[in-house]
C-alpha positions as CSV (number, residue, x, y, z in Angstrom):
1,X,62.4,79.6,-68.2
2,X,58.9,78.4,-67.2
3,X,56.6,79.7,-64.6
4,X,54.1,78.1,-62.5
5,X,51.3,78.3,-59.7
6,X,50.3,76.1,-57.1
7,X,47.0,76.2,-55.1
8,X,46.5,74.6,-51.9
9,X,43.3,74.2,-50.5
10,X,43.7,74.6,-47.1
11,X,45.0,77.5,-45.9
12,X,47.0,76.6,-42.1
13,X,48.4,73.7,-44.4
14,X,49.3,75.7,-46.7
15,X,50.9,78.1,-44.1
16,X,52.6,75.1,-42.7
17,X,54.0,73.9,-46.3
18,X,55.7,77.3,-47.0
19,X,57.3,77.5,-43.3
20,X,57.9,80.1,-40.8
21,X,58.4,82.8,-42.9
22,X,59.1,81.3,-46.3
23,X,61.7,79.1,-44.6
24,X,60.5,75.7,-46.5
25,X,60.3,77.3,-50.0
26,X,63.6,79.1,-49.7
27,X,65.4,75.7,-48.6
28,X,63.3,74.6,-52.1
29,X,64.3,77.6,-54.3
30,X,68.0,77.3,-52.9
31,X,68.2,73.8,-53.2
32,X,66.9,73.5,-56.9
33,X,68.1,76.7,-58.4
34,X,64.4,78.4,-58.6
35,X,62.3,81.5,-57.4
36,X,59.3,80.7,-55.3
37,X,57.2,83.6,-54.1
38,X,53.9,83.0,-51.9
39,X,50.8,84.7,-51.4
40,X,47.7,83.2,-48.8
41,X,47.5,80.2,-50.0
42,X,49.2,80.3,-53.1
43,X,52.9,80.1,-54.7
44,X,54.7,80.8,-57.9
45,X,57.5,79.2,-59.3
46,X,59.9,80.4,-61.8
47,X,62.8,78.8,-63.6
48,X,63.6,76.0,-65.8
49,X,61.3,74.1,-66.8
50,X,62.6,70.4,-64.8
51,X,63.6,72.4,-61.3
52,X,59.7,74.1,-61.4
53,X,58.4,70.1,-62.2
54,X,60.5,68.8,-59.6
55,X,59.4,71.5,-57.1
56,X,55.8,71.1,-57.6
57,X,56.1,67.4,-57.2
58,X,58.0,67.8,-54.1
59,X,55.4,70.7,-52.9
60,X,51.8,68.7,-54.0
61,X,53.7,65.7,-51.7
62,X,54.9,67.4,-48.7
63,X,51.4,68.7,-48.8
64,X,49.9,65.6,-48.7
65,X,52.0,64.5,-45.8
66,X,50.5,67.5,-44.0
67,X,46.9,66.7,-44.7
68,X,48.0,63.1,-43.1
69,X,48.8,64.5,-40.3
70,X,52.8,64.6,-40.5
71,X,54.8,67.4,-38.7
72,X,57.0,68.9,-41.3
73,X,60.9,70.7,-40.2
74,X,62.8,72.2,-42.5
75,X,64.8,69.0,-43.1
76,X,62.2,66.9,-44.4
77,X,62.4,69.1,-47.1
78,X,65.6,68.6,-47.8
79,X,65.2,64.9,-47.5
80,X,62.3,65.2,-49.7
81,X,63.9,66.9,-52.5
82,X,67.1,64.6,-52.4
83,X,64.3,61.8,-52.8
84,X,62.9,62.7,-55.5
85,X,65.9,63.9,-57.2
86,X,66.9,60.1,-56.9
87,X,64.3,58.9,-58.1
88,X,61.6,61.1,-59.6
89,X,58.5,58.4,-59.1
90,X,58.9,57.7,-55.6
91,X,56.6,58.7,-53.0
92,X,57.6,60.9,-49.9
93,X,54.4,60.2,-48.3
94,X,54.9,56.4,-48.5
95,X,58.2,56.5,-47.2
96,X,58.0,58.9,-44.7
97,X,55.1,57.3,-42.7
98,X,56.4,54.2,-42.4
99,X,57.2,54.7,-38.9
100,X,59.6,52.3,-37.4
101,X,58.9,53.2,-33.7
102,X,58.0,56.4,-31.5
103,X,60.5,57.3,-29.4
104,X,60.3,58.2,-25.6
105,X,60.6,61.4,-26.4
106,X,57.3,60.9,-28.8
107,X,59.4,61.3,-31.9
108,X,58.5,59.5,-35.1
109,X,61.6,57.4,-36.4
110,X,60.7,57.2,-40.2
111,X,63.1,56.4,-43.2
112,X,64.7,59.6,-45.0
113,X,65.3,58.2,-47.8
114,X,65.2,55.2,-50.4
115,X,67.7,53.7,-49.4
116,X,66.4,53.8,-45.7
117,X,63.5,52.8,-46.9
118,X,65.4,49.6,-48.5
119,X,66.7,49.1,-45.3
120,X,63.7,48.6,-43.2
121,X,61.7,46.6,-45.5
122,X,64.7,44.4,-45.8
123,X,65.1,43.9,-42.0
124,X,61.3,43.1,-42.0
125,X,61.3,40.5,-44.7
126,X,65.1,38.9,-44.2
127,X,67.3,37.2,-41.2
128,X,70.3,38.8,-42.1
129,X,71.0,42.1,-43.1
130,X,74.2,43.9,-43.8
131,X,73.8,47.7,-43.9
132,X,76.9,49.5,-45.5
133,X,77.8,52.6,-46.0
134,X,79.0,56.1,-44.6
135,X,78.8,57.8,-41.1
136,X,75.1,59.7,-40.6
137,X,73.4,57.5,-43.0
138,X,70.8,55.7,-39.9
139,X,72.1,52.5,-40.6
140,X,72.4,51.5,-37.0
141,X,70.4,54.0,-35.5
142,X,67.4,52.4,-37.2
143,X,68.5,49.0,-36.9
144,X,68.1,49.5,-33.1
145,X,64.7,51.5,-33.7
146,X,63.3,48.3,-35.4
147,X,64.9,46.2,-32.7
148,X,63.5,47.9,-29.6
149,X,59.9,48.0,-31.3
150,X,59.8,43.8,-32.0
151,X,60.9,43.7,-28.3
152,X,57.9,45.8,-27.3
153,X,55.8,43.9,-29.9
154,X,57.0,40.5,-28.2
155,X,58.6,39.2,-31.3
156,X,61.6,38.7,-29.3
157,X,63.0,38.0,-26.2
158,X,65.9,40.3,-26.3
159,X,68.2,42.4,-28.0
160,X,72.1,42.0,-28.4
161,X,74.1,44.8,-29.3
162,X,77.7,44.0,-29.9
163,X,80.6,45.9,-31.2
164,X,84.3,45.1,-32.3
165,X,86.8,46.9,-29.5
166,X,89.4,47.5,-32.0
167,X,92.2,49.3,-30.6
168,X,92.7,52.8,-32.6
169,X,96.2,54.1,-31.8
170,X,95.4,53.0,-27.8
171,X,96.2,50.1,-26.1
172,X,93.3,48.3,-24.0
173,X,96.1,47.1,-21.7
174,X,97.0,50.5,-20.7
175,X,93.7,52.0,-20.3
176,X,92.3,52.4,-16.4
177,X,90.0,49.8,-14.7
178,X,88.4,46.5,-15.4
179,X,87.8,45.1,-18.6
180,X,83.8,45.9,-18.5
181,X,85.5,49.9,-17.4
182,X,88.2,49.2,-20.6
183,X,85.3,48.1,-22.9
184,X,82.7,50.9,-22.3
185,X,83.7,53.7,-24.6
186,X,83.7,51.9,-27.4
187,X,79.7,50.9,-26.7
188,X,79.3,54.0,-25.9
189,X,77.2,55.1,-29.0
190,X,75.0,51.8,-28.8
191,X,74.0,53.1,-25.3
192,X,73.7,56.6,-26.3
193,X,70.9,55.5,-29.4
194,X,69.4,53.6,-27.2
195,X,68.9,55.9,-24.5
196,X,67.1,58.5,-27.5
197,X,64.3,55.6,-28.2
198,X,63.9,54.7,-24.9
199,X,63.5,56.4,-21.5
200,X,66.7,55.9,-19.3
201,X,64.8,53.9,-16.8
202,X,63.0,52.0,-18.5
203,X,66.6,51.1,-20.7
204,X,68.1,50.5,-17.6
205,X,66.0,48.3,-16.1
206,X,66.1,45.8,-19.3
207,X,69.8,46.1,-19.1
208,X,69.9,44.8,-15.7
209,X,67.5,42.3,-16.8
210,X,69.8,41.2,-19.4
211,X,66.7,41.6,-21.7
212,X,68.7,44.4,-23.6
213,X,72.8,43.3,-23.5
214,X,75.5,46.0,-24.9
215,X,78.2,43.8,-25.2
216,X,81.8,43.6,-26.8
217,X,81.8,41.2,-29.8
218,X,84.1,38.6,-27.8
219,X,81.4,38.0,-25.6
220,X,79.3,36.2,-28.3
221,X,81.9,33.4,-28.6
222,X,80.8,30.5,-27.4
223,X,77.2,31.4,-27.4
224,X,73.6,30.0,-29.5
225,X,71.2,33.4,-29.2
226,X,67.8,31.8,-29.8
227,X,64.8,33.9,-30.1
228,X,67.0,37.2,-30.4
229,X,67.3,40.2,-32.6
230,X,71.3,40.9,-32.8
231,X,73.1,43.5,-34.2
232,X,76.5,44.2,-35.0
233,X,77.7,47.6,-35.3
234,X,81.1,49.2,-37.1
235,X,81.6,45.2,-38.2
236,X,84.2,46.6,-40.8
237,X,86.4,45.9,-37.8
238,X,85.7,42.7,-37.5
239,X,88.5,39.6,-38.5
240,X,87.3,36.9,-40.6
241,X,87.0,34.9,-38.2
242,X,85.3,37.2,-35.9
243,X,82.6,38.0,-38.4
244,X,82.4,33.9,-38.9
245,X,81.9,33.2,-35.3
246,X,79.4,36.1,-35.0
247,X,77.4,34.4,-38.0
248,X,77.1,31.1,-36.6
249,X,76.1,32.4,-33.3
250,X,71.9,32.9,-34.5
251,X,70.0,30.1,-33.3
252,X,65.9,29.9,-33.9
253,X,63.8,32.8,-34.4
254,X,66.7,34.6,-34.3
255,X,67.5,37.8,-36.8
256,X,70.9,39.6,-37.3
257,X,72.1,42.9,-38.7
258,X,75.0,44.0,-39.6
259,X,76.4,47.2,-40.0
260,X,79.7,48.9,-41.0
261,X,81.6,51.4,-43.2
262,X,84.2,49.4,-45.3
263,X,85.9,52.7,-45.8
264,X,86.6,53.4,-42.1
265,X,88.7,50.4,-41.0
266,X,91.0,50.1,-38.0
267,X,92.4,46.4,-38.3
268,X,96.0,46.5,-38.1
269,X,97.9,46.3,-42.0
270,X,97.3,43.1,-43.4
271,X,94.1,41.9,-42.1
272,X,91.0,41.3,-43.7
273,X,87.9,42.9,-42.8
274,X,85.3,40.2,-41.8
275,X,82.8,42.8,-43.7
276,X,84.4,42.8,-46.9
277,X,85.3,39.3,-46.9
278,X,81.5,38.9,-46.0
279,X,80.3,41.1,-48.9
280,X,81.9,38.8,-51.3
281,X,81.4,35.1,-49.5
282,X,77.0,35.8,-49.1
283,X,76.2,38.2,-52.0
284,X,74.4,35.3,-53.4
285,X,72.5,33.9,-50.4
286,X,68.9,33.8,-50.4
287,X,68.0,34.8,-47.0
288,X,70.6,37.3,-46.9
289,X,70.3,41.5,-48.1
290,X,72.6,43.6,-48.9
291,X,71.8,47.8,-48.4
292,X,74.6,49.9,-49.6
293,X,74.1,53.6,-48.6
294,X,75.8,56.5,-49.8
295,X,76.2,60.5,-48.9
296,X,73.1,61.0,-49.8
297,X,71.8,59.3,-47.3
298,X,73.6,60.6,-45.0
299,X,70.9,62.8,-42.1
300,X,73.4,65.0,-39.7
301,X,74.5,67.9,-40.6
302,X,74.0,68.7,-44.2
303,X,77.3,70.0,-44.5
304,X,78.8,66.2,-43.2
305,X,77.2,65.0,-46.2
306,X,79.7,67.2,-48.2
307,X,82.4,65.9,-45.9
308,X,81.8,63.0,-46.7
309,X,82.2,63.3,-50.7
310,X,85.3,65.0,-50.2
311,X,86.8,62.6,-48.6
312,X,85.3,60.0,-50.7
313,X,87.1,62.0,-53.5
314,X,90.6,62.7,-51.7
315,X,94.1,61.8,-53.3
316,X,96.0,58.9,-52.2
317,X,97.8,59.9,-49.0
318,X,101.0,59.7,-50.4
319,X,100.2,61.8,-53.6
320,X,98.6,64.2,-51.0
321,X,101.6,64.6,-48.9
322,X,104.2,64.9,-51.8
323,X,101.6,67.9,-53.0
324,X,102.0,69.4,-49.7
325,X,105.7,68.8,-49.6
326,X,106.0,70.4,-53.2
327,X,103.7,73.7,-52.2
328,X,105.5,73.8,-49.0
């Protein structure tokens, strides 16, 4: 066991570091398997020896993000930790003030992790970007942040946001209304992300404009998009030659990402996912990145990170229902 004291020199940053009531250093001690007790400006830790190191890395950093400024909640510490767990050298600071855009609602939206981090810097420095990996993990959520802040910077003239409408277990056919009225649910989420960067309005009034377009995938056949930053969300649902035509849509100063979960797939048995087909056909393209994400990425609900794994983890489904079956 090994024992340790920190010292902060400011005391309301200090105050702010430890949380409303001890809140930040109990999601620490919980998290790492420690004892963290605080007095003014001071805290002890207590238990072994790598958990206290780890701790007082992750402390001296969030600290520093206060002194810059930063608003700390009780999950940045938890996002913090899981950084540095991953990677012991890495810098919270550096990654959580890279800010992507400020929301409406004058929100930072930052990367929460390396991988995040990977993801942005890739989308800055590439023309195509595939983002794969579980549910809650930001990949399209910051995909659109970085789109909506080149459209205010005037690095593009619009934005595209398309998605696959695969049928899952419902027919289109049979669904009320128009096509546009069949269609909407499934872009529901794209409008509901955009609508938390952007003030309804405001998003509203580009959507008329055609300057933002939420759009079915279909719609791109046929189509150059010139001067347009385009993304393609759940793309695991995409054919082969969906994801081809999608591809060969990007004209000049154009830039695409792609996102999907290749675990999460609703084509009919038999079909190839455009995404995994993809992952194999461009690995090897310059001009092309590849992020994979995992759980922990993942920034909803900490317990959906857990969901995740288990599921990650489950038996086949047949093995699962002859165990069922058998205890039955």
């Amino acid at each position: 066991m090994t024992t340790s004291q920190l010292t902060f020199a400011d005391n309301a940053l200090a105050q702010a570091l430890f949380g409303q009531q001890g809140q930040h250093l109990r999601l620490v001690g919980r998290n790492l398997g420690i004892k963290l007790t605080s007095r003014g400006n001071q805290v002890n830790l207590e238990g072994p020896e790598a958990q206290v190191r780890l701790a007082e890395r992750a402390l001296q950093q969030l600290y520093e993000l206060l002194e810059a400024g930063y608003e700390l909640h009780p999950q940045d510490v938890q996002y913090g930790l899981k950084i540095l767990q991953e990677k012991e050298t890495a810098s919270i600071k550096d990654i959580f003030l890279d800010t992507v855009y400020i929301s409406a609602m004058k929100r930072r939206i930052t990367p929460k992790s390396l991988n995040q981090k990977r993801y942005i810097e890739a989308i800055r420095n590439h023309d195509i970007v595939f983002g794969i990996g579980p549910a809650g993990t930001g990949k399209t959520y910051l995909a659109m942040a970085m789109a909506v802040a080149a459209l205010m910077n005037h690095e593009f003239i619009r934005i595209i946001l398309a998605r696959p409408a695969v049928e899952a277990g419902e027919k289109l056919g049979f669904l009320p209304g128009d096509l546009y009225e069949k269609v909407n649910p499934y872009l529901r989420p794209l409008y509901d992300a955009l609508h938390d960067m952007m003030d309804f309005e405001k998003a509203t009034r580009l959507v008329q404009r055609g300057i933002i377009e939420v759009a079915p995938l279909a719609f791109m056949r046929g189509r150059t998009l010139n001067d347009s930053f385009v993304i393609l969300d759940e793309a695991q649902n995409t054919t082969s030659e969906q994801m081809l035509m999608f591809l060969t849509r990007l004209g000049f100063g154009a830039k695409a990402v792609i996102t999907g979960d290749v675990t999460q797939i609703d084509l009919p048995a038999g079909v190839v996912s455009g995404l995994v087909e993809a992952k194999q056909l461009l690995k090897n393209i310059d001009g092309i990145s590849f992020v994979y994400f995992s759980e922990r990425d993942v920034v909803r609900h900490p317990l959906v990170q857990n969901i995740i794994k288990a599921y990650e983890h489950r038996p086949p489904r047949k093995a699962a229902q002859e165990a069922e079956v058998s205890h039955g």
